[in-house]
C-alpha positions as CSV (number, residue, x, y, z in Angstrom):
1,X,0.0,0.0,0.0
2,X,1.7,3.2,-0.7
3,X,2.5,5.8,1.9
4,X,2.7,9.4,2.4
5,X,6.3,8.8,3.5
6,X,7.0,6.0,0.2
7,X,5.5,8.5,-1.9
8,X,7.6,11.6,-0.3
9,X,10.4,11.4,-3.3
10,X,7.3,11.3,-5.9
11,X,6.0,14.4,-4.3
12,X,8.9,16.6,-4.3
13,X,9.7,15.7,-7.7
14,X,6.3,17.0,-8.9
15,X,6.8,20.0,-6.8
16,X,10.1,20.8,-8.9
17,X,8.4,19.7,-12.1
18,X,5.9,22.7,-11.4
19,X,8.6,25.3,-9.9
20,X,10.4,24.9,-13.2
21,X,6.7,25.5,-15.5
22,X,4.8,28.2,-13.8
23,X,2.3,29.7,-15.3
24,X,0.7,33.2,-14.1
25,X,-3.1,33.4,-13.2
26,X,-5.6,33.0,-15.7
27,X,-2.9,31.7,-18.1
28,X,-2.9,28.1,-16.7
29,X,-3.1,25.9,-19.8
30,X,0.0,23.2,-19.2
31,X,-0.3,22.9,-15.5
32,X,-3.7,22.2,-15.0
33,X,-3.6,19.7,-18.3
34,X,-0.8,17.9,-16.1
35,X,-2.5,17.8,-13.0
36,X,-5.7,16.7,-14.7
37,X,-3.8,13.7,-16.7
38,X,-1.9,12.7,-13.0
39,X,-5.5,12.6,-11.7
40,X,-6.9,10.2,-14.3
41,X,-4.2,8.1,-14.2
42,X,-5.6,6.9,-10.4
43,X,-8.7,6.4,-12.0
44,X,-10.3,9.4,-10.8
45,X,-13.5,10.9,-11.7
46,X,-12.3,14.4,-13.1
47,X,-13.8,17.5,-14.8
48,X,-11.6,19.8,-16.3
49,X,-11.8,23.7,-17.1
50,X,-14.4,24.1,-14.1
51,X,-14.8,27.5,-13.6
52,X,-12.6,28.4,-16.5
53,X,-8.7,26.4,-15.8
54,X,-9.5,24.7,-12.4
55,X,-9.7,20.9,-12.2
56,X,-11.9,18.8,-10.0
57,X,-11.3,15.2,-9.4
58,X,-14.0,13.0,-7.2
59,X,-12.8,10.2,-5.3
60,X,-15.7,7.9,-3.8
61,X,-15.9,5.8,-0.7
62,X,-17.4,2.4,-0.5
63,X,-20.4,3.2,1.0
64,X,-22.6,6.8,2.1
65,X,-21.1,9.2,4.3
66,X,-20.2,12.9,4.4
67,X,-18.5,14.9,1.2
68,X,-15.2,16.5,2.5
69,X,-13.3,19.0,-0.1
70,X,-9.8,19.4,0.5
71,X,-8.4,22.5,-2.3
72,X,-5.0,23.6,-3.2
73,X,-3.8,26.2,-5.6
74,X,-1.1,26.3,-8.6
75,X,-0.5,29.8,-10.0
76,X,3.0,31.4,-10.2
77,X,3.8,35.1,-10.0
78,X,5.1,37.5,-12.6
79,X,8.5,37.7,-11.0
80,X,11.9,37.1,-12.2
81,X,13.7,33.9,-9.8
82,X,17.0,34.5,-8.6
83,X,17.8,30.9,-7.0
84,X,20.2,29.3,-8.9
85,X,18.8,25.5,-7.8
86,X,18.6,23.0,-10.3
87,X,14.7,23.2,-9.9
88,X,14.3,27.2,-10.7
89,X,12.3,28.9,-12.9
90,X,12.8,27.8,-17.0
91,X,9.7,31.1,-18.1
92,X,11.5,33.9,-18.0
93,X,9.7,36.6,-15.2
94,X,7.8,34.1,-13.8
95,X,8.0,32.1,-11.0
96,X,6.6,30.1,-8.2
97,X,7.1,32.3,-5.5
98,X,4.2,31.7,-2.8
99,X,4.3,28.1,-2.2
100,X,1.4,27.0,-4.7
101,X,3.7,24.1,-6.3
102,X,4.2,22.8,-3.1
103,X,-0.1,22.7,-2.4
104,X,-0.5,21.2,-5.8
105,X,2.3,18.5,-5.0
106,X,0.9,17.8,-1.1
107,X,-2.4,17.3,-2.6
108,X,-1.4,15.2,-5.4
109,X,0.7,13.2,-3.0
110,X,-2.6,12.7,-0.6
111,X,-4.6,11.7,-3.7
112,X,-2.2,9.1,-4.8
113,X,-1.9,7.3,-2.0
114,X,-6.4,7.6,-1.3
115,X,-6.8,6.4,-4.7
116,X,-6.4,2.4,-3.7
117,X,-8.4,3.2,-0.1
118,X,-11.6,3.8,-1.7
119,X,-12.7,0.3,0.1
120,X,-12.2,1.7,3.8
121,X,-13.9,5.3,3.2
122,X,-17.5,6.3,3.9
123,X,-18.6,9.2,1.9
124,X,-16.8,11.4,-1.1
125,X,-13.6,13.0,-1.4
126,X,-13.4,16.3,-3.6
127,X,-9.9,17.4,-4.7
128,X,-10.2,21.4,-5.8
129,X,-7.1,22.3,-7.6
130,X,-7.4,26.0,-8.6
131,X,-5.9,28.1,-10.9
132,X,-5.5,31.9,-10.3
133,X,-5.0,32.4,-6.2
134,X,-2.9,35.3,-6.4
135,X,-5.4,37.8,-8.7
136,X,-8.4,39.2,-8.2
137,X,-11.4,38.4,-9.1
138,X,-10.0,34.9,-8.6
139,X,-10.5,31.3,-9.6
140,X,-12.2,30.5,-6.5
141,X,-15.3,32.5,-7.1
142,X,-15.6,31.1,-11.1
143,X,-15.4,27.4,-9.3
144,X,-17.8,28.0,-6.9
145,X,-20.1,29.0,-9.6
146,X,-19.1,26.1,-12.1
147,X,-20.2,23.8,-9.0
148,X,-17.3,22.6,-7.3
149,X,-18.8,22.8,-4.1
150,X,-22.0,20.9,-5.0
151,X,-23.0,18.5,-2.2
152,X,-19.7,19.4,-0.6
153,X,-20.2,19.4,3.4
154,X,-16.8,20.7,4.7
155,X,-13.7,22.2,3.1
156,X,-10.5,22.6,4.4
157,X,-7.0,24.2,2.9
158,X,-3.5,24.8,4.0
159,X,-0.4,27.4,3.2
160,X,3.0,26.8,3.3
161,X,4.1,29.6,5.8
162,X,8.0,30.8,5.4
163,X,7.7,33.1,8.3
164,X,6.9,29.9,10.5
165,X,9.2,26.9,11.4
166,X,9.3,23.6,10.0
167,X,6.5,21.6,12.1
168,X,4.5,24.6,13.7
169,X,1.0,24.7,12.3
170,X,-0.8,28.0,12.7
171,X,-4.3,27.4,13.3
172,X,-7.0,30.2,14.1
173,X,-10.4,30.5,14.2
174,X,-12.7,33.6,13.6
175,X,-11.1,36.3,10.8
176,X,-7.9,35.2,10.1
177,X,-6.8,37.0,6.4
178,X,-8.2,40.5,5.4
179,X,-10.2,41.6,2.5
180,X,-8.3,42.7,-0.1
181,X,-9.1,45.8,-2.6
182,X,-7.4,47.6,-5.0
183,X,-7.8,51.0,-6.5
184,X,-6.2,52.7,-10.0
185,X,-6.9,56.9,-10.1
186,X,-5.7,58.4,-13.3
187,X,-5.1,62.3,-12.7
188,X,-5.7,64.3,-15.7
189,X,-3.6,68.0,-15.5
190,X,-2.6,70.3,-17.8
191,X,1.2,69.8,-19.1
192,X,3.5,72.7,-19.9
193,X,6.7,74.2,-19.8
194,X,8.6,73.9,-16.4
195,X,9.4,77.1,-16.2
196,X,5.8,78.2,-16.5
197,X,4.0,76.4,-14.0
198,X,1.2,79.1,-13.7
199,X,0.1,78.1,-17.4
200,X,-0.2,74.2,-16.1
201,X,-2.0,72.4,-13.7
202,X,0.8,70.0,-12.5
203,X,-0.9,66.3,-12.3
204,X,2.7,65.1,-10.4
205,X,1.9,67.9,-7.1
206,X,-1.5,67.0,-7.4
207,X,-1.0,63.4,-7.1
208,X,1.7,64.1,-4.2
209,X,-1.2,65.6,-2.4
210,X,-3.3,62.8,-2.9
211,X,-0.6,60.0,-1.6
212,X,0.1,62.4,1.8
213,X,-3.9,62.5,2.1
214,X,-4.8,58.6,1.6
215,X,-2.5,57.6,4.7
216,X,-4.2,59.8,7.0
217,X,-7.1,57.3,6.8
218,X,-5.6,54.7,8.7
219,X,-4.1,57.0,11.1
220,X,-6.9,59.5,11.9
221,X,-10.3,58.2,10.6
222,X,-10.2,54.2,11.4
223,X,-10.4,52.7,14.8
224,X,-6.7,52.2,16.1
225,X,-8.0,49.0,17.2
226,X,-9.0,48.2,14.4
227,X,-6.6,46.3,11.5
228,X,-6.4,48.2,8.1
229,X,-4.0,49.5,5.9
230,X,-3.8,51.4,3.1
231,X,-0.7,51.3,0.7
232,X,0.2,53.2,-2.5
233,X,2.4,50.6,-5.0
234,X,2.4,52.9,-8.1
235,X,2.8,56.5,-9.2
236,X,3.9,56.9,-12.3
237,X,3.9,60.4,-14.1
238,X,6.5,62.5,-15.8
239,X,8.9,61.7,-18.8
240,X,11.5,64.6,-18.7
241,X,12.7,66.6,-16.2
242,X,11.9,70.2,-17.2
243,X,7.9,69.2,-18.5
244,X,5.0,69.3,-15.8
245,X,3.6,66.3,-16.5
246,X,0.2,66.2,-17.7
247,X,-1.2,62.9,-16.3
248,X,-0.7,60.9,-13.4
249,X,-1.5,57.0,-12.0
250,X,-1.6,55.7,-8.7
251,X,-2.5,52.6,-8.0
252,X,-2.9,51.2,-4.2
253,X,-4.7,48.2,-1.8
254,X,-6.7,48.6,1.1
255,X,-6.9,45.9,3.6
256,X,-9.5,45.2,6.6
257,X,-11.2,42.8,8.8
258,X,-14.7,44.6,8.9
259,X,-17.0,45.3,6.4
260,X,-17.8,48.3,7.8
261,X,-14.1,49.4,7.9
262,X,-14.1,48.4,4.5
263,X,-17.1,50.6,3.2
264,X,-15.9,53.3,5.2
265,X,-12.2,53.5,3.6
266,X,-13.4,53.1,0.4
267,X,-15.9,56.3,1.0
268,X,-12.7,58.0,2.4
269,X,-10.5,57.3,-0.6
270,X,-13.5,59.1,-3.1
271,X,-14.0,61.8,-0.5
272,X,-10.7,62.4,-1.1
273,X,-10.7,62.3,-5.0
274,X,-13.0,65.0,-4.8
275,X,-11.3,67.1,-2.5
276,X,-8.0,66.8,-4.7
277,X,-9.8,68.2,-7.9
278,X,-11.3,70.9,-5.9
279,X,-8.1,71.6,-4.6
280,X,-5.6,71.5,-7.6
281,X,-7.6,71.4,-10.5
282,X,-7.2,68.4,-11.8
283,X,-10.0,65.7,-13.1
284,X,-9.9,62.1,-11.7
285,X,-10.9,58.9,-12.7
286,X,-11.2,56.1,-10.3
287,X,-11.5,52.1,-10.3
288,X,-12.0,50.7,-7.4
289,X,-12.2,47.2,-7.0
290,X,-13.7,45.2,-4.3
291,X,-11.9,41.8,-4.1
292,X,-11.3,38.4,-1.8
293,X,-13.2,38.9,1.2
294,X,-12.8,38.6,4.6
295,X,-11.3,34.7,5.2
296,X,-12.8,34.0,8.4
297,X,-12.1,30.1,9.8
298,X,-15.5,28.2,11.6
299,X,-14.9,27.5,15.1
300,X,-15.5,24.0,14.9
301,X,-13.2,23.1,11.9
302,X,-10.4,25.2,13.5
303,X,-10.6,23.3,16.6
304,X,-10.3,20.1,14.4
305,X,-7.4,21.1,13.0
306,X,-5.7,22.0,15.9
307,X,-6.3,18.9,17.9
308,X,-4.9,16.8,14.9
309,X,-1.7,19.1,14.6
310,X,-0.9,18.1,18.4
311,X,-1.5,14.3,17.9
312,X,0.5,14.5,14.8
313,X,3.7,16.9,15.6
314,X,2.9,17.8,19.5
315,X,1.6,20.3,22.2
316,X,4.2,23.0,21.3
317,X,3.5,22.9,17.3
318,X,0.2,24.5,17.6
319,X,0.1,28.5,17.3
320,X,-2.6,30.8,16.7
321,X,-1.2,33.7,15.6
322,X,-2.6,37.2,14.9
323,X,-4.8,38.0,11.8
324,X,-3.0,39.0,8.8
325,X,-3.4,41.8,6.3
326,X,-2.4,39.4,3.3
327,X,-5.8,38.2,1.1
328,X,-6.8,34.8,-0.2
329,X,-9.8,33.8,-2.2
330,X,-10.0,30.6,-0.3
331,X,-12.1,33.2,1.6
332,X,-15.0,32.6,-1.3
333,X,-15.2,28.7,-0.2
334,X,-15.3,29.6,3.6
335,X,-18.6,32.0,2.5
336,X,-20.3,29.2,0.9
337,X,-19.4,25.7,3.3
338,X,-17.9,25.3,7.2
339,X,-14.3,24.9,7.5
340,X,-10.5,25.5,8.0
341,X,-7.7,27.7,6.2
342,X,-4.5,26.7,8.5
343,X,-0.8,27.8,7.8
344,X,2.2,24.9,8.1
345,X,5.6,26.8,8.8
346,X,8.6,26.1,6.2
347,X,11.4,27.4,7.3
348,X,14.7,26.2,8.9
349,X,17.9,27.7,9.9
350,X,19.2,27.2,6.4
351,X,19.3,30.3,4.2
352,X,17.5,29.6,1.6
353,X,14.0,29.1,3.6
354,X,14.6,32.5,5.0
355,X,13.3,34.8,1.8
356,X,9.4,35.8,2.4
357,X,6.3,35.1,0.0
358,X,6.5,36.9,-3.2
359,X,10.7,37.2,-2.9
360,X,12.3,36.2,-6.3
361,X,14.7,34.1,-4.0
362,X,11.8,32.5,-2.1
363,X,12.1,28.6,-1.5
364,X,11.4,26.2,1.2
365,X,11.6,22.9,2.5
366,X,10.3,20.3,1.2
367,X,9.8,18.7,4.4
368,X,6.6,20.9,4.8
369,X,5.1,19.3,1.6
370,X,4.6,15.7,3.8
371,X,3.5,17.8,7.1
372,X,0.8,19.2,5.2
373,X,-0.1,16.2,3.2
374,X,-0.1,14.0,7.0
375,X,-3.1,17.1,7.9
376,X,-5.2,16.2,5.0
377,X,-4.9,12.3,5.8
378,X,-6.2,12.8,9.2
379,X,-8.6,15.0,8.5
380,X,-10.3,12.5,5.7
381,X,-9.8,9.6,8.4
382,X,-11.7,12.1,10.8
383,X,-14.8,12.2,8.2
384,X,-14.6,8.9,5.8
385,X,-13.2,6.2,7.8
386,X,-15.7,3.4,8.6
């Protein structure tokens, strides 16, 4: 019978087959092909192109019992890898940079060795694997739509955490990753000769305005016990140094916990638009996007979790750690069915698990990859075992 631990090499090897062929979100063609074809070839039941590039693969018990989904994700990032390991990047500016390779492998890994077990389960396995994580609107929303939670009773998840070490599991229940929005304002001006600024309406002191203005949210009009944040990523104006540009882009992502907070910033932010054309004359234009949600864990789910990290690693590898600002559309699955979105720590003392998510030197260890895959196990033994 094969093994998480017989299967381990397998696994790893997969995860490096995907860390050298990523693919950025919405672009999955290859990947979930592959996945799809390693499905089939346990004798799966799977759909493809659910929801547009995800792939669902059904896995049923010998006799009626609950439907437990377990999902992971396999997008890449458009970033340019700097490790020089024999596993790294072969697509130039993209890479696998959050850990997706490594859900994709886990779950595969978990699959492979369920596939022959069908005889001692009671009930229905759903494996999610879902294509564009890392940009909004998501896959997770399209999936949920195409049906991929149809009769589902329970869904759990899990994230390789590089901030975390090897065998802690961070398990919290109740809000536990923020909502995520993002905003684009394109400030139109008046361009002119530098030397004559009074003939011009200057889009780049306009905009300047703008950016001081949008972090006084945070700091004087939200709660400071409340969790938000609101962070500017892109101005870009200007082409030589003695023209007052005429146009201006900032682009930015708010972050919170509650809606209210939410609605509240986002009034702030077009309150403020206004008050900068009044102000300096220029016109604006804004797209504001409401994205992931709130990912808030069910209490019951999150207690499961936790009590199966302890049997499996001990006392001391359980942490519930505070909320984060980071998003993740896994959110969308927690609206819809109860369940669990834990964290499994990654990193060591050796250098190259030290680089955080979204680092073009990010990597981890592998080890992680059969810690996660030993959650899932128990947690279909929990619900499916006769």
């Amino acid at each position: 019978m094969t093994t998480l631990q017989s299967l381990y090499p397998t696994i790893v090897d997969w995860r490096r087959h995907l860390h050298m062929h990523p693919e950025l979100s919405f672009e999955e063609v290859n990947t979930p092909a592959w996945i799809a074809d390693k499905l089939e070839e346990l004798g799966l039941e799977v759909t493809r192109n659910v929801g547009g590039r995800g792939v669902v693969a059904k896995l049923y018990g010998a006799s009626a019992g609950p439907t437990l989904a377990l999902r992971a994700d396999f997008d890449a990032l458009p970033i340019d890898e700097e490790n020089a390991t024999t596993y790294r990047s072969k697509t130039l500016g993209v890479m696998h940079a959050c850990g997706h390779d490594g859900h994709t492998a886990a779950l595969l890994g978990v699959a492979t060795v369920l596939a022959d077990q069908k005889e001692e389960l009671s009930g229905t396995l759903v494996f999610i694997f879902q294509h564009a994580e890392e940009l909004p609107p998501g896959g997770a929303i399209e999936m949920i739509q195409d049906g991929c939670l149809e009769d589902v009773d329970v869904i759990y998840g899990a994230h390789i955490a590089s901030e975390m070490p090897l065998g802690t599991v961070n398990v919290r229940s109740g809000p536990v990753m923020a909502a995520v929005d993002r905003f684009k304002i394109h400030l139109q001006g008046r361009g002119g000769h530098g030397a004559k600024p009074q003939t011009t309406v200057d889009s780049i002191v306009a905009g300047s305005k703008l950016v001081t203005d949008l972090q006084q949210i945070v700091a004087r009009r939200v709660d400071p016990m409340d969790n938000a944040v609101v962070t500017v990523g892109v101005f870009q104006a200007g082409k030589a140094f003695n023209v007052i540009a005429d146009s201006a882009v900032i682009e930015g992502t708010v972050r919170t916990f509650k809606p209210e907070t939410r609605t509240a910033i986002e009034e702030e932010i077009r309150a403020i638009i206004q008050g900068t054309e009044a102000s300096t004359h220029v016109s604006c234009t804004v797209d504001y996007i409401n994205g992931y949600p709130t990912l808030v864990n069910h209490e019951s789910e999150t207690a499961l979790v936790g009590s199966i990290a302890k049997e499996l690693f001990g006392e001391t590898s359980v942490i519930s750690g505070p909320p984060i600002l980071g998003g993740e559309d896994f959110a969308y699955y927690l609206e819809h069915k109860p369940g669990n979105f834990f964290h499994v720590g990654s990193r060591t003392d050796e250098e190259y698990t030290q680089y955080p998510h979204h680092h073009p030197r990010f990597d981890f260890d592998e080890r992680v990859l059969e810690r996660i895959g030993e959650m899932f196990l128990q947690l279909v033994s929990h619900y499916l075992r006769k």
